[in-house]
MOPAC internal coordinates of N, CA, C and O (Angstrom, degrees):
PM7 1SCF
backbone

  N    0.0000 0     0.00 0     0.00 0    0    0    0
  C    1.4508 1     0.00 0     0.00 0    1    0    0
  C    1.5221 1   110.29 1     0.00 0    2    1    0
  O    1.2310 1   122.69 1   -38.86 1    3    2    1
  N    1.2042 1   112.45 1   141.14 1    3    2    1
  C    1.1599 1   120.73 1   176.52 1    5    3    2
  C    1.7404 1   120.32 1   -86.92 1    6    5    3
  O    1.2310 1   127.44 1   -43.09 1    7    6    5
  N    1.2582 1   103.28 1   136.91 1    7    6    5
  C    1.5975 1    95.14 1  -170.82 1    9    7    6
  C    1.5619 1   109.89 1   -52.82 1   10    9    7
  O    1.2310 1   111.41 1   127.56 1   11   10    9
  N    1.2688 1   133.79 1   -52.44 1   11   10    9
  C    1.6342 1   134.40 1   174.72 1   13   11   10
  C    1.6666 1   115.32 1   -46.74 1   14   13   11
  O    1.2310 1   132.97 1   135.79 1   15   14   13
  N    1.6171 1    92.54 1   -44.21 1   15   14   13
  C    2.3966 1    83.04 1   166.67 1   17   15   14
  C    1.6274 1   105.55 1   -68.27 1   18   17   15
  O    1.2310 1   115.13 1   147.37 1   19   18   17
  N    1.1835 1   126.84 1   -32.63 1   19   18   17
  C    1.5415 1   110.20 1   169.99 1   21   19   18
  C    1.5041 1   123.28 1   -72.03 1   22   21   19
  O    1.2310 1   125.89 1   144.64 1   23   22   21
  N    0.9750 1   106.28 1   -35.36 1   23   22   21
  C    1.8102 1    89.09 1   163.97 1   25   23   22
  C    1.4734 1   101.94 1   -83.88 1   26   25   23
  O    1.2310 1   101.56 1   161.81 1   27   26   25
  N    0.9166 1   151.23 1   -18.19 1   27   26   25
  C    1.4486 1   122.31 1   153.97 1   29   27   26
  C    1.0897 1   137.93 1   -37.47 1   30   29   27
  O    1.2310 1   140.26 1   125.18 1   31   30   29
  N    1.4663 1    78.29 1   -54.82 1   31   30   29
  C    2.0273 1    94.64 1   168.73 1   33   31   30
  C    1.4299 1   137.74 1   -40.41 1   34   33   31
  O    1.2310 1   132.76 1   125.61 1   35   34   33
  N    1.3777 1    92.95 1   -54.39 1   35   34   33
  C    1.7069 1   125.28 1   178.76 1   37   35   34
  C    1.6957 1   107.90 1   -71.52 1   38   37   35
  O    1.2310 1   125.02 1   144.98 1   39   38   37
  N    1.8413 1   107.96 1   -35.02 1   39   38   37
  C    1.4007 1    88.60 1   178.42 1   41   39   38
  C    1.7708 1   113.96 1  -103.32 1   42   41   39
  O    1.2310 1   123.71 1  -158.41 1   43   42   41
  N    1.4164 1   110.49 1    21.59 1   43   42   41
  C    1.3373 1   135.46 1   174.32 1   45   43   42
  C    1.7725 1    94.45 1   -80.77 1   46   45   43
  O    1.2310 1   131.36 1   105.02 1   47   46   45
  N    1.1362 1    95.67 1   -74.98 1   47   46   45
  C    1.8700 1    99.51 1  -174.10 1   49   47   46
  C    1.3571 1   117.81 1   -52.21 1   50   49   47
  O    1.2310 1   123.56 1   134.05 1   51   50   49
  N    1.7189 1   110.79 1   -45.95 1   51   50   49
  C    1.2904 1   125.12 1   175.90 1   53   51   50
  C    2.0201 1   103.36 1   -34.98 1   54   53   51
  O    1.2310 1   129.72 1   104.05 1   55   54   53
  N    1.4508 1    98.86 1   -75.95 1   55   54   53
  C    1.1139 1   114.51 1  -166.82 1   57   55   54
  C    2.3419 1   102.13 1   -38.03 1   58   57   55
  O    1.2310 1   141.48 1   115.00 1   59   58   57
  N    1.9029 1    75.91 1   -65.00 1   59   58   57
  C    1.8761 1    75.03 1   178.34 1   61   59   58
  C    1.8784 1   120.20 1   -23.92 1   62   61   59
  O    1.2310 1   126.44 1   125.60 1   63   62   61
  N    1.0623 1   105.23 1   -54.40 1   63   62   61
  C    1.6353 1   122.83 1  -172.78 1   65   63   62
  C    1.2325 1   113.94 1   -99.85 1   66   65   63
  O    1.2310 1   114.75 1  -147.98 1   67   66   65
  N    1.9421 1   127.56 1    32.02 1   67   66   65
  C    0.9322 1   142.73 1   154.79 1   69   67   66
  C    1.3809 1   124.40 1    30.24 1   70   69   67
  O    1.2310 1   138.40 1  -119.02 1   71   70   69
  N    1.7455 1    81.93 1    60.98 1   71   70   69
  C    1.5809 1   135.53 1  -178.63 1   73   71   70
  C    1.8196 1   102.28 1   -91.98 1   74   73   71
  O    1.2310 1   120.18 1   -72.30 1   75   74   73
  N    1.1684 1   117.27 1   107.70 1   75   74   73
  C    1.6153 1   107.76 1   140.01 1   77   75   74
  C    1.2884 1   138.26 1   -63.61 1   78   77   75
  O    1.2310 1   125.06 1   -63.66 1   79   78   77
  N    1.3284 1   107.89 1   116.34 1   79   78   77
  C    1.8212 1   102.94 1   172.11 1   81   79   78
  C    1.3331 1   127.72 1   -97.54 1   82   81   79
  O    1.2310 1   123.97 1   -56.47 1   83   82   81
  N    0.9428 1   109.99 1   123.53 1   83   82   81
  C    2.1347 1   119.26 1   169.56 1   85   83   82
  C    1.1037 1   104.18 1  -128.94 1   86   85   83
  O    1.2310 1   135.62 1   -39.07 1   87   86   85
  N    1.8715 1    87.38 1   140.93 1   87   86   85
  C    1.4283 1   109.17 1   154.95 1   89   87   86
  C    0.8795 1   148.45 1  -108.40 1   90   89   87
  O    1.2310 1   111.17 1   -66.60 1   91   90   89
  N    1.2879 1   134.23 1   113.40 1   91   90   89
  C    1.1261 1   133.21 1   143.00 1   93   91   90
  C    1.7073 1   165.53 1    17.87 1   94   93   91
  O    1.2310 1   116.76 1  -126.39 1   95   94   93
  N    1.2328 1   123.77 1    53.61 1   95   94   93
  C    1.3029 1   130.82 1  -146.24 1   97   95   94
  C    1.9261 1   101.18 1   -57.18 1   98   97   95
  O    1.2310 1   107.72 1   -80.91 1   99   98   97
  N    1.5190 1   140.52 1    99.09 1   99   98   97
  C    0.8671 1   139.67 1  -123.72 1  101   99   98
  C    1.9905 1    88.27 1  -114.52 1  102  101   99
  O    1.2310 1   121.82 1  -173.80 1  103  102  101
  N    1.2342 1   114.11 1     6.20 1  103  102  101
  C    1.4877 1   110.32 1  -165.16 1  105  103  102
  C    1.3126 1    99.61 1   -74.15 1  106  105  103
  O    1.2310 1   123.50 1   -14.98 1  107  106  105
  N    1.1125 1   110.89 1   165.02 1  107  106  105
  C    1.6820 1   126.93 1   179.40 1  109  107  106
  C    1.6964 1   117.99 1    25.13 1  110  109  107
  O    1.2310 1   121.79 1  -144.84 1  111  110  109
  N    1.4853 1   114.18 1    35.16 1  111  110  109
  C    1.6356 1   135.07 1   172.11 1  113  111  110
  C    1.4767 1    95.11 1   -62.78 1  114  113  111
  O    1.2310 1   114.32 1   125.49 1  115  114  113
  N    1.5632 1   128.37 1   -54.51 1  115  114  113
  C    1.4312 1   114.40 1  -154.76 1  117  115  114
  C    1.9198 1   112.08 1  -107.17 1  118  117  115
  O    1.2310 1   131.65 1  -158.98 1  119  118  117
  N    1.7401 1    95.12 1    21.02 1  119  118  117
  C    1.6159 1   107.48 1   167.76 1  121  119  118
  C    1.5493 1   130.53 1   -92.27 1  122  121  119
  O    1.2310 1   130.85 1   175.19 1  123  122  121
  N    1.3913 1    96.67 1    -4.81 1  123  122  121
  C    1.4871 1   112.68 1  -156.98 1  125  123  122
  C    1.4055 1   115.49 1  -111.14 1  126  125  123
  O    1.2310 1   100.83 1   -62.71 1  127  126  125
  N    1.1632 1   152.44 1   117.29 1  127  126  125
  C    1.2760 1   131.38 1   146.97 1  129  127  126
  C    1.4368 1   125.43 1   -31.05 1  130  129  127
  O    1.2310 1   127.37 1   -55.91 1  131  130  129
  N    1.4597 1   103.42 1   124.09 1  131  130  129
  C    2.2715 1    91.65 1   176.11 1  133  131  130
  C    1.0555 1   118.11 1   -77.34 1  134  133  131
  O    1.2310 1   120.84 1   155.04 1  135  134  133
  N    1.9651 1   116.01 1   -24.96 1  135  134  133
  C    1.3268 1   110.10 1   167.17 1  137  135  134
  C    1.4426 1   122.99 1   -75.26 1  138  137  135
  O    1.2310 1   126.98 1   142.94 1  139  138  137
  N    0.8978 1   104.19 1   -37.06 1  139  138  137
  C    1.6956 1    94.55 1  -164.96 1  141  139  138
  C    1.7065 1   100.29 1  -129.59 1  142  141  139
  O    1.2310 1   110.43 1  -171.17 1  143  142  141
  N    1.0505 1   135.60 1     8.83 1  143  142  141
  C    1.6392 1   137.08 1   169.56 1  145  143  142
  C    1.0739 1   108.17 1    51.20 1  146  145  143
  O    1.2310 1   112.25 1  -137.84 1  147  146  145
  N    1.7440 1   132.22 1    42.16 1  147  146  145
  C    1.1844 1   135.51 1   109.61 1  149  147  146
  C    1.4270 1   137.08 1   -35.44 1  150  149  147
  O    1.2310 1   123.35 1   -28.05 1  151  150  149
  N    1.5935 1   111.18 1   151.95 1  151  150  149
  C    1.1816 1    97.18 1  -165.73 1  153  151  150
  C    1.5509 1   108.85 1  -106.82 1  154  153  151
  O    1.2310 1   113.91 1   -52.57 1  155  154  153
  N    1.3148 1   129.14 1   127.43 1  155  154  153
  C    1.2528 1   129.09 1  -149.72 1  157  155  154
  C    1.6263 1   107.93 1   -96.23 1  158  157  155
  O    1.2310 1   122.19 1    -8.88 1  159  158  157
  N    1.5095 1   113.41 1   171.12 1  159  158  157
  C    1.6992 1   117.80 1  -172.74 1  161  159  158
  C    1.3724 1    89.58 1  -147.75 1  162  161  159
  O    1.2310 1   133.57 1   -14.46 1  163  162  161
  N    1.7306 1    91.38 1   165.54 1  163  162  161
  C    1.6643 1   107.58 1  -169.75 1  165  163  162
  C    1.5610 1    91.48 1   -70.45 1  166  165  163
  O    1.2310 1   113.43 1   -13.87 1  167  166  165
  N    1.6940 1   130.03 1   166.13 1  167  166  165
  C    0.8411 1   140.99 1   120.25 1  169  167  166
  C    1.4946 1   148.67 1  -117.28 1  170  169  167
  O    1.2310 1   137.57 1   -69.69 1  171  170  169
  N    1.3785 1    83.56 1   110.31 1  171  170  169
  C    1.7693 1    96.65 1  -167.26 1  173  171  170
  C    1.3994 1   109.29 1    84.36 1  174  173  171
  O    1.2310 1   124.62 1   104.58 1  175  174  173
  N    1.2105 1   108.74 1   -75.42 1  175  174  173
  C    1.7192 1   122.53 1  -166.74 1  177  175  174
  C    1.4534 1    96.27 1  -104.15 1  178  177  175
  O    1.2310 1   127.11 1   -23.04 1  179  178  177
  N    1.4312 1   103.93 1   156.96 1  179  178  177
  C    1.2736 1   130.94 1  -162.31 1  181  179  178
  C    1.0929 1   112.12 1   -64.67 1  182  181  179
  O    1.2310 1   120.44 1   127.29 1  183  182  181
  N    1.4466 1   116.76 1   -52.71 1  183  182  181
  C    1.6395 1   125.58 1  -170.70 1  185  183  182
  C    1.6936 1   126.73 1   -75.56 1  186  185  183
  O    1.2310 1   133.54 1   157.26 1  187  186  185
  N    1.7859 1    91.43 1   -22.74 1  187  186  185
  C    1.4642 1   107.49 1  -176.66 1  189  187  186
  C    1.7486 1   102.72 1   -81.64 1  190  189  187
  O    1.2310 1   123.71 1   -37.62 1  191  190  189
  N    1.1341 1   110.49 1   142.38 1  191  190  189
  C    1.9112 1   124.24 1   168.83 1  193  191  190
  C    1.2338 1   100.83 1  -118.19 1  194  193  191
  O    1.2310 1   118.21 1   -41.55 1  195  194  193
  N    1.3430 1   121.02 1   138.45 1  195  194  193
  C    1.5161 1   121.35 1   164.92 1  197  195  194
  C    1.7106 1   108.26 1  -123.88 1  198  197  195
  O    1.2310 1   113.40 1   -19.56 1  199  198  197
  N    1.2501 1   130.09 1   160.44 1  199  198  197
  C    1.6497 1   135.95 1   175.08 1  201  199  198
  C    0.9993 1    99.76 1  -105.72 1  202  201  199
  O    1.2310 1   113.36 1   -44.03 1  203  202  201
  N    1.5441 1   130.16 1   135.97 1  203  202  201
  C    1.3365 1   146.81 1  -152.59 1  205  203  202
  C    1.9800 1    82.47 1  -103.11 1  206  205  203
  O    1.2310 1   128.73 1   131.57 1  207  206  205
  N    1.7833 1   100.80 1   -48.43 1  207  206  205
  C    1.6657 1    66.70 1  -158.16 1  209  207  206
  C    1.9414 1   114.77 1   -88.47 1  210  209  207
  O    1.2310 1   118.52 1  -174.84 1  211  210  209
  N    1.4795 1   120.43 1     5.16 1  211  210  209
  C    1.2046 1   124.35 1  -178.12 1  213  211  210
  C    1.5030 1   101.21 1   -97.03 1  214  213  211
  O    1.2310 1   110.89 1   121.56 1  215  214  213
  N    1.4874 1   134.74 1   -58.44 1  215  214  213
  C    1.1605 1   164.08 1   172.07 1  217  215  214
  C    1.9017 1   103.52 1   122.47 1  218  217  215
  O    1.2310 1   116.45 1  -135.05 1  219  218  217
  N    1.2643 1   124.35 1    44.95 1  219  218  217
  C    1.1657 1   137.57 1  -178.66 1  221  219  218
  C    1.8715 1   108.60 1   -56.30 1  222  221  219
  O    1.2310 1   116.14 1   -67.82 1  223  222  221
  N    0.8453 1   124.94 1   112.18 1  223  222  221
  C    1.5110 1    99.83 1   159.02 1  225  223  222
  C    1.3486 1   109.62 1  -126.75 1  226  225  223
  O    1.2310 1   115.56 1    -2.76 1  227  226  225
  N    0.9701 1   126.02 1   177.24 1  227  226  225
  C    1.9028 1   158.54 1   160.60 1  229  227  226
  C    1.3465 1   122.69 1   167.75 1  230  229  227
  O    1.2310 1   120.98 1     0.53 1  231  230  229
  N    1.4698 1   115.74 1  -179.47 1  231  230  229
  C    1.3141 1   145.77 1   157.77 1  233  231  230
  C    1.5027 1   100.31 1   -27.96 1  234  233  231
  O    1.2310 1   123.88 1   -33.91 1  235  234  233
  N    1.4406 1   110.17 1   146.09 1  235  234  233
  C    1.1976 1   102.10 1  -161.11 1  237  235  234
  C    1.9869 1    91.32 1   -95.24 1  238  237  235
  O    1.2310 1   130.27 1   138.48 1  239  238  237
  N    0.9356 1    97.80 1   -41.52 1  239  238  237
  C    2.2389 1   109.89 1   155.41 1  241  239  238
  C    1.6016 1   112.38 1   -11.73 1  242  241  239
  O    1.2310 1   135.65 1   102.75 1  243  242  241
  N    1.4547 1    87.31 1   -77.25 1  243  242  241
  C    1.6846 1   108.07 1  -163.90 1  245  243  242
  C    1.4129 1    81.92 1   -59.30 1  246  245  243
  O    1.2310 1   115.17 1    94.69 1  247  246  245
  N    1.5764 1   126.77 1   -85.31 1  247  246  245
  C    2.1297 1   102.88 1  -167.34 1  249  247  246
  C    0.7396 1   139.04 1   -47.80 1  250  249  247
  O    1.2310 1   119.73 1   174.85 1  251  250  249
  N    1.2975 1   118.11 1    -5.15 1  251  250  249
  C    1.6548 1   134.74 1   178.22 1  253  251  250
  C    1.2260 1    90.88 1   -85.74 1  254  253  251
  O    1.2310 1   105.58 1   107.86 1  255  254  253
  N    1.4122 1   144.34 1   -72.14 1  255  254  253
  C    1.4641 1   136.54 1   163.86 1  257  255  254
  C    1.7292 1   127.19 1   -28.14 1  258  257  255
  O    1.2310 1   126.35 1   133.28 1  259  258  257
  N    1.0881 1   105.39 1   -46.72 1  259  258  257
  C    1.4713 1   127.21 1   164.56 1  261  259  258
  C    1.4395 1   106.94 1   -26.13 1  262  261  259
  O    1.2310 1   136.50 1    94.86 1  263  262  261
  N    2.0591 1    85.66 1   -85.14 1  263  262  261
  C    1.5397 1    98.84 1  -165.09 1  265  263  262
  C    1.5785 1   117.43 1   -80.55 1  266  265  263
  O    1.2310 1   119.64 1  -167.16 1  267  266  265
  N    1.5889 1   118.29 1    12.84 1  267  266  265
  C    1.5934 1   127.51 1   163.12 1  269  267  266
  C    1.6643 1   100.41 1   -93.65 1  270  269  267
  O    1.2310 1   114.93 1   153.93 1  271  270  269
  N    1.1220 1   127.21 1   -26.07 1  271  270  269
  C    1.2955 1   112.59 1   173.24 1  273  271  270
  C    1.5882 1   110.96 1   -80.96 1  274  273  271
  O    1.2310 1   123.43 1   156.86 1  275  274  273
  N    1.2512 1   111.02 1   -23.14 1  275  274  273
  C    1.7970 1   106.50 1   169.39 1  277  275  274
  C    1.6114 1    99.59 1   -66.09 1  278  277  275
  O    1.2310 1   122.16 1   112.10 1  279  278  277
  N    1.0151 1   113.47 1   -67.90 1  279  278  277
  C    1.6175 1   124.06 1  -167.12 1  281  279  278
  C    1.4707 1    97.48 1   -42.44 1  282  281  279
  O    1.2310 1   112.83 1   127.12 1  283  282  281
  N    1.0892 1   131.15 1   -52.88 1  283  282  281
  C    1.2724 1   122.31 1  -175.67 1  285  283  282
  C    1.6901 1   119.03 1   -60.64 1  286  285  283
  O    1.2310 1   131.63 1   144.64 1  287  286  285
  N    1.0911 1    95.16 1   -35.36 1  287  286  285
  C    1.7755 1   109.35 1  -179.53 1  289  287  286
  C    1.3518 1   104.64 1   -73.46 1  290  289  287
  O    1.2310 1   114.07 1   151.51 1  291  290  289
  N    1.5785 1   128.84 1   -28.49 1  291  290  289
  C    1.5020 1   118.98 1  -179.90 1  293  291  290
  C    1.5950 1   109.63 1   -74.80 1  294  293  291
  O    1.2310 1   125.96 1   157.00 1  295  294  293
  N    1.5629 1   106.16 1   -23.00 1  295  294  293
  C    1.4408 1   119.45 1  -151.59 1  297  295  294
  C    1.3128 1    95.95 1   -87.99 1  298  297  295
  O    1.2310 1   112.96 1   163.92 1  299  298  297
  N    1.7428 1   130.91 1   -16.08 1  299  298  297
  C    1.2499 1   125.46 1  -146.43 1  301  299  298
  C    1.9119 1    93.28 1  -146.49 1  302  301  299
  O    1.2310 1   121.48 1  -177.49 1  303  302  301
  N    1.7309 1   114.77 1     2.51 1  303  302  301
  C    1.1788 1   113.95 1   165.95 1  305  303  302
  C    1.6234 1   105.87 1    57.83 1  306  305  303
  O    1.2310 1   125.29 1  -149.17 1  307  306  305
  N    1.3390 1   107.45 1    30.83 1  307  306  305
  C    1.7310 1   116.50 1  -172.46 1  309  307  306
  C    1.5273 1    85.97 1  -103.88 1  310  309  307
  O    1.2310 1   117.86 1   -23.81 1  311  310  309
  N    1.4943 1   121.68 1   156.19 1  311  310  309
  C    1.7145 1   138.97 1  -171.70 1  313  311  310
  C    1.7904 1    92.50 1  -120.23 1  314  313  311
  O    1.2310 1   115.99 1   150.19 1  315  314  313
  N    1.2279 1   125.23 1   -29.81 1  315  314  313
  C    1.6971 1   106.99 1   179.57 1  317  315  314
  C    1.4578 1    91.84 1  -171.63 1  318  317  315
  O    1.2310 1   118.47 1    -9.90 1  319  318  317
  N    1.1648 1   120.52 1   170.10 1  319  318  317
  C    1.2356 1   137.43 1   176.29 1  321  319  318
  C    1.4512 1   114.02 1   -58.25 1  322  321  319
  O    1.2310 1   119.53 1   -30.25 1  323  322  321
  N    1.3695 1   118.50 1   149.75 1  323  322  321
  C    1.1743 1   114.98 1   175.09 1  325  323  322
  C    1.6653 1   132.64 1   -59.59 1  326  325  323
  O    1.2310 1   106.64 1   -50.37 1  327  326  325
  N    1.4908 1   142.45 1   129.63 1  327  326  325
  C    1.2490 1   107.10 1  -165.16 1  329  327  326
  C    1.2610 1   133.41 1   -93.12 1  330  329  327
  O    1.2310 1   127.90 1  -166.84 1  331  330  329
  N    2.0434 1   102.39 1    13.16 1  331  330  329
  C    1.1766 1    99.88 1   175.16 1  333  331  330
  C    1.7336 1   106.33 1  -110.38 1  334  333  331
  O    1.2310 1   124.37 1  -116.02 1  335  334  333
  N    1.4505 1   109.21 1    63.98 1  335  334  333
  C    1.4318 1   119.77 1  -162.37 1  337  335  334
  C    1.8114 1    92.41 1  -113.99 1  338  337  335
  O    1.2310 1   121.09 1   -14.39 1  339  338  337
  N    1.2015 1   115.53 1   165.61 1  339  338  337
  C    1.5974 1   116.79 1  -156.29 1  341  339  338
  C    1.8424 1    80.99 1   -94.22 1  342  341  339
  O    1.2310 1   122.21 1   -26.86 1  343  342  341
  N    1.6503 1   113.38 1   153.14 1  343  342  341
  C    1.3878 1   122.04 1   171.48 1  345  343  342
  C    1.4642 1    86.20 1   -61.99 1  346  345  343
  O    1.2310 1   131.81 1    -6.05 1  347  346  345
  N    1.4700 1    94.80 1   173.95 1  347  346  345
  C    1.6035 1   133.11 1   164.26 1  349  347  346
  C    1.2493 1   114.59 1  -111.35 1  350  349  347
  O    1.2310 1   124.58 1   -48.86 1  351  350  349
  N    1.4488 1   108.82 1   131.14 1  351  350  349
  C    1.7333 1   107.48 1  -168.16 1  353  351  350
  C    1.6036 1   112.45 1  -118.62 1  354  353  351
  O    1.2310 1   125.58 1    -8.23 1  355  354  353
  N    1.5412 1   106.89 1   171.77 1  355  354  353
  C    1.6837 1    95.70 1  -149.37 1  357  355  354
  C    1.4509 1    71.54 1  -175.59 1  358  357  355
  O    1.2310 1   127.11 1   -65.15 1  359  358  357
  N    1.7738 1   103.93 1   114.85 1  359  358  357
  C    1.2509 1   103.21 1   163.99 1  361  359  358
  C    1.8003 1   113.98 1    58.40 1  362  361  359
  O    1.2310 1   116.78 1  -160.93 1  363  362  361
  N    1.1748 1   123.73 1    19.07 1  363  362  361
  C    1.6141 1   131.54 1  -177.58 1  365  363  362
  C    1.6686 1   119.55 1    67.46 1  366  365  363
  O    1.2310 1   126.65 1  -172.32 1  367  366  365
  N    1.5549 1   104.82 1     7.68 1  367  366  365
  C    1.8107 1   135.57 1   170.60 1  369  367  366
  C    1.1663 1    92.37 1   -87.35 1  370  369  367
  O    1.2310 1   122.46 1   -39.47 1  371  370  369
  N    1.8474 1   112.90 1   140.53 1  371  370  369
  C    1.0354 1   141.02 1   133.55 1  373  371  370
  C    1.5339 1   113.18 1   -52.33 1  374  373  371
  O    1.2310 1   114.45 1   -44.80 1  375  374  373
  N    1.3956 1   128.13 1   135.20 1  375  374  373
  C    1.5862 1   140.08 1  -160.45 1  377  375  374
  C    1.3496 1    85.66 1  -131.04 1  378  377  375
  O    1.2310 1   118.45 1   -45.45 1  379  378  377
  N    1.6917 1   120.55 1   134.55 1  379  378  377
  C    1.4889 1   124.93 1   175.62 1  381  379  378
  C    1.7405 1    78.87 1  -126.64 1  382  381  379
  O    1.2310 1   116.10 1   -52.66 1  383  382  381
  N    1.3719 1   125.01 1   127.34 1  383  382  381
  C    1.5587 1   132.19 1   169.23 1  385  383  382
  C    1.5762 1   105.70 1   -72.26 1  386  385  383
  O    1.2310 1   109.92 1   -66.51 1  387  386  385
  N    1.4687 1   136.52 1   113.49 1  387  386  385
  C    1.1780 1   125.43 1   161.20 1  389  387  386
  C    1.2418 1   137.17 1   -97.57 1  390  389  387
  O    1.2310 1   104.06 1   -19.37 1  391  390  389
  N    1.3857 1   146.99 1   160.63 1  391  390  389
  C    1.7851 1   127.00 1  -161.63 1  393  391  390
  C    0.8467 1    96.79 1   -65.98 1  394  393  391
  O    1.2310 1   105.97 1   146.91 1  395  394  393
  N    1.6521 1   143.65 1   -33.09 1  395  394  393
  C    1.4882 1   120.82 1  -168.72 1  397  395  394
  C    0.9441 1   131.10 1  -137.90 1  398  397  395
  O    1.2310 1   132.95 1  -165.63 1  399  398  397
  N    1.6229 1    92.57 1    14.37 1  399  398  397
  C    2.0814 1    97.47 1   148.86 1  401  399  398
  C    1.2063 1   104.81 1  -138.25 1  402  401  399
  O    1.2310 1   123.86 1    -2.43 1  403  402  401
  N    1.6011 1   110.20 1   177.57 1  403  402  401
  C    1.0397 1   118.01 1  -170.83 1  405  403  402
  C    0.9765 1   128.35 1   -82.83 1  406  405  403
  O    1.2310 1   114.47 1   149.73 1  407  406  405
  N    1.1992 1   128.08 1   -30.27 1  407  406  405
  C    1.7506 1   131.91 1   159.02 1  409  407  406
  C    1.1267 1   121.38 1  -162.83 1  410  409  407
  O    1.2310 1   106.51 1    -8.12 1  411  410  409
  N    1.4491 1   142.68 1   171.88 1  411  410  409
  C    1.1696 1   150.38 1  -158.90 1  413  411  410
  C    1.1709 1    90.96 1  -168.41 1  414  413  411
  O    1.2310 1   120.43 1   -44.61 1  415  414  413
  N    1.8346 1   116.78 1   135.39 1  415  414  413
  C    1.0792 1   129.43 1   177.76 1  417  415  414
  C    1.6461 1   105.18 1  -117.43 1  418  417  415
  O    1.2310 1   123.05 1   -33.81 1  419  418  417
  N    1.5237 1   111.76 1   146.19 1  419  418  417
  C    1.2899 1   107.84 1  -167.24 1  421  419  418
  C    2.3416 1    99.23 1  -121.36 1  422  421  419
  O    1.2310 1   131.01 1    15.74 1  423  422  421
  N    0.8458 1    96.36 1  -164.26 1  423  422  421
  C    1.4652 1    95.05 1   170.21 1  425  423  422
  C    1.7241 1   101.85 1    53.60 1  426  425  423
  O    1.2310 1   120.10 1   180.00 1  427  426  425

């Protein structure tokens, strides 16, 4: 599949279930700290980023997700996600994002 038939897809269904779609400007998502907008480095392993000046770490994915869900919220003057928005799953756990960690799994 080509990346452009998948967002088709998504904004095919979206639309069906009278879904809005935006995008997202996705550049420099996995350079940044989300907490504190430091600028982060590998540690050790490839996938992990850590912030020198908060001591932030994760997946370099999940902050890239992170800091596109900020970007989107500045872009759209939104304060948090909607709360009748579907969980995010992780491992077959419900994930609640909190300001100052990175996740908590419930279930």
């Amino acid at each position: 599949w080509s990346f452009r038939k998948l967002q088709f897809i998504i904004e095919y269904k979206a639309k069906l279930n009278g879904i809005n779609v935006i995008y997202v400007n996705p550049k420099s998502t996995s350079s940044y700290c989300p907490r504190c907008g430091g600028r982060l480095s590998p540690k050790g392993r490839y996938r992990v980023l850590r912030c020198k000046r908060c001591g932030f770490e994760e997946d370099r994915d999940v902050i890239a997700v992170l800091n596109l869900l900020r970007k989107y919220q500045m872009d759209v003057g939104a304060s948090s996600v909607h709360p009748e928005s579907p969980s995010m799953k992780r491992g077959g756990k419900a994930i609640r994002y909190e300001r100052n960690e990175n996740y908590k799994s419930s279930g």
